[in-house]
C-alpha positions in Angstrom: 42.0 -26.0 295.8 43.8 -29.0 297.8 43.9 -32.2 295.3 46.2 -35.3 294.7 46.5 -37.3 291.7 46.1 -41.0 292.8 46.2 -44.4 290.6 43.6 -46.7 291.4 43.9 -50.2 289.7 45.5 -48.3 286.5 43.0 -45.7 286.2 44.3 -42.2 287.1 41.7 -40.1 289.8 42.0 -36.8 291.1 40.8 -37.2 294.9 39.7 -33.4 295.7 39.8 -33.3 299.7 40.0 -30.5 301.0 42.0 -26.8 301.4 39.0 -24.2 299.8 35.4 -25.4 300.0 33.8 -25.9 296.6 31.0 -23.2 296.0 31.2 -22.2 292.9 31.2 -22.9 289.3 34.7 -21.4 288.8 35.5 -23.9 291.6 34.0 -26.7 289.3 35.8 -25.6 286.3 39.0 -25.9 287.7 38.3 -29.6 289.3 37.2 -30.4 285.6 40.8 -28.0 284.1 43.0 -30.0 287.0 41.4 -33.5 286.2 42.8 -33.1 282.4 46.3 -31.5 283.1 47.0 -34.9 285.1 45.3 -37.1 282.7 42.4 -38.1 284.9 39.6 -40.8 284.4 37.7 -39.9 287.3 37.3 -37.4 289.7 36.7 -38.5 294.0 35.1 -35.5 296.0 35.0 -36.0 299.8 32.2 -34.0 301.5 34.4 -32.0 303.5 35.4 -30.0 300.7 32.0 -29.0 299.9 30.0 -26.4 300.3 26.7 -26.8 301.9 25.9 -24.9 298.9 26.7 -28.0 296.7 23.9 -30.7 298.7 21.0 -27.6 298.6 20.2 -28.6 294.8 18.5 -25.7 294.4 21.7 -23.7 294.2 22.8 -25.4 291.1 25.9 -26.7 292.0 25.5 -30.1 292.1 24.1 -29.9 289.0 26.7 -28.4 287.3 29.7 -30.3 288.6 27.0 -33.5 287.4 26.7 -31.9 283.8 30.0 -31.2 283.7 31.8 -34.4 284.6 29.0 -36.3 282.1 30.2 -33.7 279.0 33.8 -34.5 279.8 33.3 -37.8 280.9 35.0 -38.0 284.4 33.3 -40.9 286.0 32.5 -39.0 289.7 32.3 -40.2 293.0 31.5 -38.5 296.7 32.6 -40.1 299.4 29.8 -38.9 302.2 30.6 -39.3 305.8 28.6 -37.0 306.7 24.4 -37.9 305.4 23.6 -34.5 308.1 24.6 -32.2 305.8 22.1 -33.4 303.3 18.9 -32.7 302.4 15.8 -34.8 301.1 16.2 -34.1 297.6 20.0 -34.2 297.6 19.3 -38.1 299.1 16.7 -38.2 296.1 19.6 -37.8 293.4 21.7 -39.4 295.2 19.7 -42.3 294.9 18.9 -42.0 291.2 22.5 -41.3 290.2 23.7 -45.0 292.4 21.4 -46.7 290.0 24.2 -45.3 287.0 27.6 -45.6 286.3 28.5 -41.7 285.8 27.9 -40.4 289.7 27.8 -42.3 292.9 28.0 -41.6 296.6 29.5 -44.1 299.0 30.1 -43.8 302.8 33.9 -44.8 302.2 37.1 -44.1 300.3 37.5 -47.5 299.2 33.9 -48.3 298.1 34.8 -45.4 296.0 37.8 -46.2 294.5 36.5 -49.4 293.7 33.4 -48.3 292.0 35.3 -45.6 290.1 38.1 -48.7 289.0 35.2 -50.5 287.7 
């Protein structure tokens, strides 16, 4: 699991980018087990290190690492560059979960960083 520990406008975020693809709940359990050893707020996943598991909802992923991050309250974000990899219902959630403040998707780093400072 490839991750840095970043400070974005005092808030610390653990930006998970890339090395092992997530794909499965052991993956998501150490995100969440990573996110408290460095005393994170909020956890920034790009797409690249997902699976393609994680946008097919029916797999349960997504909804895991959703549940998850809401019962330990990391304020999430995905940074998407690439919308081909999703699917009709993964654009579905993603736009219910825009419309709140515990999971968004944005197209860039920086729309994401400043949602998540906000």
């Amino acid at each position: 699991m490839t991750y840095t520990c970043e400070e974005i406008n005092g808030i610390v975020c653990l930006v998970y980018n890339g090395g092992t693809r997530l794909s499965t709940e052991n993956d998501i359990n150490d995100i969440i087990s990573a996110g408290f050893e460095h005393g994170a707020n909020c956890i920034m996943l790009h797409d690249s290190a997902l699976s393609d598991d994680f946008f097919r909802l029916h797999t349960g992923l997504a909804g895991v690492l959703l549940q998850k991050c809401a019962n330990y309250h990391f304020k999430t974000a995905l940074v998407l560059t690439d919308a081909t990899r999703t699917t009709a219902r993964f654009r579905e959630l993603m736009f219910e979960s825009n419309q709140g403040q515990a999971f968004a998707v944005f197209s860039t780093q920086n729309a994401a960083a400043a949602w998540l400072a906000n």
